[in-house]
C-alpha positions as CSV (number, residue, x, y, z in Angstrom):
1,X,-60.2,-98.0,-65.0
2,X,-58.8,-100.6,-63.2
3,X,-57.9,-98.3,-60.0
4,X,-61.5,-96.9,-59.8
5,X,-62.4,-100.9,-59.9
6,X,-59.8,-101.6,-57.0
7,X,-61.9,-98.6,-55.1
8,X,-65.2,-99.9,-55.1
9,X,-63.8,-103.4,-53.6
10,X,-61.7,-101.3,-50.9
11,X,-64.6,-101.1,-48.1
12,X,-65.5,-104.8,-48.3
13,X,-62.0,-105.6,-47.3
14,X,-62.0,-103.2,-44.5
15,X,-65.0,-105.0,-43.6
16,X,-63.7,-108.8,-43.7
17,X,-60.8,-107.4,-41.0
18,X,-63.4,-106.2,-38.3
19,X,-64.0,-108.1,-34.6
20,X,-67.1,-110.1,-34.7
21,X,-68.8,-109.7,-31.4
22,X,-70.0,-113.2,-30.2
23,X,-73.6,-113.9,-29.9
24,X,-73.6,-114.6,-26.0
25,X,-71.7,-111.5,-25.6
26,X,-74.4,-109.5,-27.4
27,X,-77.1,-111.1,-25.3
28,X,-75.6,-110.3,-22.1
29,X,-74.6,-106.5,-22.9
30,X,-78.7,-106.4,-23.5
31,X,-79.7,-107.9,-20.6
32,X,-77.3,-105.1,-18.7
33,X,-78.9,-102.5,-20.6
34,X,-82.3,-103.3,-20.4
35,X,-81.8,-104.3,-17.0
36,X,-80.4,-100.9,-16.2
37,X,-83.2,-99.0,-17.9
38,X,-86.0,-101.3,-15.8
39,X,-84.3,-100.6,-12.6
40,X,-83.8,-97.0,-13.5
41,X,-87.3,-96.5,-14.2
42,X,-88.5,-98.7,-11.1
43,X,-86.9,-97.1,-8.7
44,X,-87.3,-93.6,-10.4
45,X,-90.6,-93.9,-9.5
46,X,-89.4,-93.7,-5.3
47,X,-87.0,-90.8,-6.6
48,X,-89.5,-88.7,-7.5
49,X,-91.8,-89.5,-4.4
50,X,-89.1,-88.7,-1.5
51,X,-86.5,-86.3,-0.9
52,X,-83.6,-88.5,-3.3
53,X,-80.7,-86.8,-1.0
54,X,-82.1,-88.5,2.6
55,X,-82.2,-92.1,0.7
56,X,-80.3,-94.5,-1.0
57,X,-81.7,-93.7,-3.8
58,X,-79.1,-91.4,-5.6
59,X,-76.7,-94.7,-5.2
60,X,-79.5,-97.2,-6.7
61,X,-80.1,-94.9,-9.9
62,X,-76.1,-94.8,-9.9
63,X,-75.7,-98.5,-10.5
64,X,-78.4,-98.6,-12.7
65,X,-76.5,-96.5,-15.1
66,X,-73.2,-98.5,-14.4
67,X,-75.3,-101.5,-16.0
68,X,-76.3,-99.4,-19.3
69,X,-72.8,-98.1,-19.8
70,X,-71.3,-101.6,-19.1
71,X,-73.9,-103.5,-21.9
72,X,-73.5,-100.4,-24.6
73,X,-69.5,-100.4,-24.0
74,X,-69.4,-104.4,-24.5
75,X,-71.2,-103.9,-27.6
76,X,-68.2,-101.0,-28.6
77,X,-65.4,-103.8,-27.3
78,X,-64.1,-101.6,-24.6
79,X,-62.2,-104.3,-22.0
80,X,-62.9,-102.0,-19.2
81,X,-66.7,-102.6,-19.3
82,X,-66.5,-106.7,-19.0
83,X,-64.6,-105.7,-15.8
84,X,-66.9,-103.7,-14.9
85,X,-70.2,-105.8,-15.8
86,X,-68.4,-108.1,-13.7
87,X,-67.8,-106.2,-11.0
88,X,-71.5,-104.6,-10.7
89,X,-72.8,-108.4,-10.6
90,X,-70.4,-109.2,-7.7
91,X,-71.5,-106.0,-5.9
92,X,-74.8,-107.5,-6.3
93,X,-73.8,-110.7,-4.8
94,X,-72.1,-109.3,-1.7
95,X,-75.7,-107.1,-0.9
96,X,-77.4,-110.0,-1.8
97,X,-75.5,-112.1,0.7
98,X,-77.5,-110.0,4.0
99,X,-80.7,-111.4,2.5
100,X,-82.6,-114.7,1.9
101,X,-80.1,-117.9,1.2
102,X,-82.2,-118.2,-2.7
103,X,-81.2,-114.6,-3.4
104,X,-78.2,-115.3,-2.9
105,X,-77.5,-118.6,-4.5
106,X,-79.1,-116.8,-7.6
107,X,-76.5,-114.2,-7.1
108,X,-73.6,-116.1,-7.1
109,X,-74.7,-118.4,-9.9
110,X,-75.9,-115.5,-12.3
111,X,-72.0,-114.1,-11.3
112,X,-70.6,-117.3,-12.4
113,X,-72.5,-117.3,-15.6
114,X,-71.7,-113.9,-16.6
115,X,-68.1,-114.1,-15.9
116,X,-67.7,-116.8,-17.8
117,X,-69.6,-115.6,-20.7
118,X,-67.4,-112.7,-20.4
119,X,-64.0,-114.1,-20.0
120,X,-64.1,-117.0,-22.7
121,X,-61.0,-117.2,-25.3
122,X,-63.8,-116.0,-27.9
123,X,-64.8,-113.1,-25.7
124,X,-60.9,-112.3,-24.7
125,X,-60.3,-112.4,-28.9
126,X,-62.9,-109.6,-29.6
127,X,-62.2,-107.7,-27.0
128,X,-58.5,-107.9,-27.7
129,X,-59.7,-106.5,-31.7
130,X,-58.6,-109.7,-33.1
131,X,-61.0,-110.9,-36.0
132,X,-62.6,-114.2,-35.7
């Protein structure tokens, strides 16, 4: 009897051991994600009306779909896809760097923001698997 009562307490101890995922880290993996999907389906809209292959448009869509797999991989605690996010922001701030000096400035801060959201000692601890 008192195994089958030292089963049925086994899962919630399996469940006190497991990485909590901060709150501004699950915030920001949305915001990826649904940003992704918006710019997927706002630019999906000029895929379908011209020939995809004599655009840009194949590598727009593309980094649309890097910003859903980098927010659903942050919510899994993959490492890579911090890197990753924080690399597709920085891309953004490069292109954004041939256009208006506010664009840009937003750029830059929004990277700033992000990277530190995504590289503070709680964000290294869950990403490293280590319980909070």
């Amino acid at each position: 009897m008192s195994c089958a009562l030292s089963n049925m307490y086994r899962p919630m101890a399996g469940r006190m051991n497991q990485k909590t995922r901060p709150l501004s880290l699950t915030i920001l993996a949305w915001i990826y994600i649904v940003v992704g999907v918006i710019g997927a389906i706002y630019h999906g809209s000029d895929f379908l009306a011209r020939n995809a292959f004599h655009s840009d448009i194949i590598w727009i869509e593309l980094t649309e779909c890097i910003a859903i797999l980098c927010g659903v991989f942050i919510l899994r605690g993959q490492n890579w896809a911090r890197w990753v996010a924080l690399a597709w922001i920085a891309f953004h701030v490069v292109i954004s760097a041939f256009h208006a000096l506010p664009e840009f400035a937003i750029h830059c801060l929004f990277c700033a923001l992000i990277g530190w959201f995504l590289f503070r000692p709680a964000a290294g601890r869950y990403f490293r698997g280590i319980p909070v």
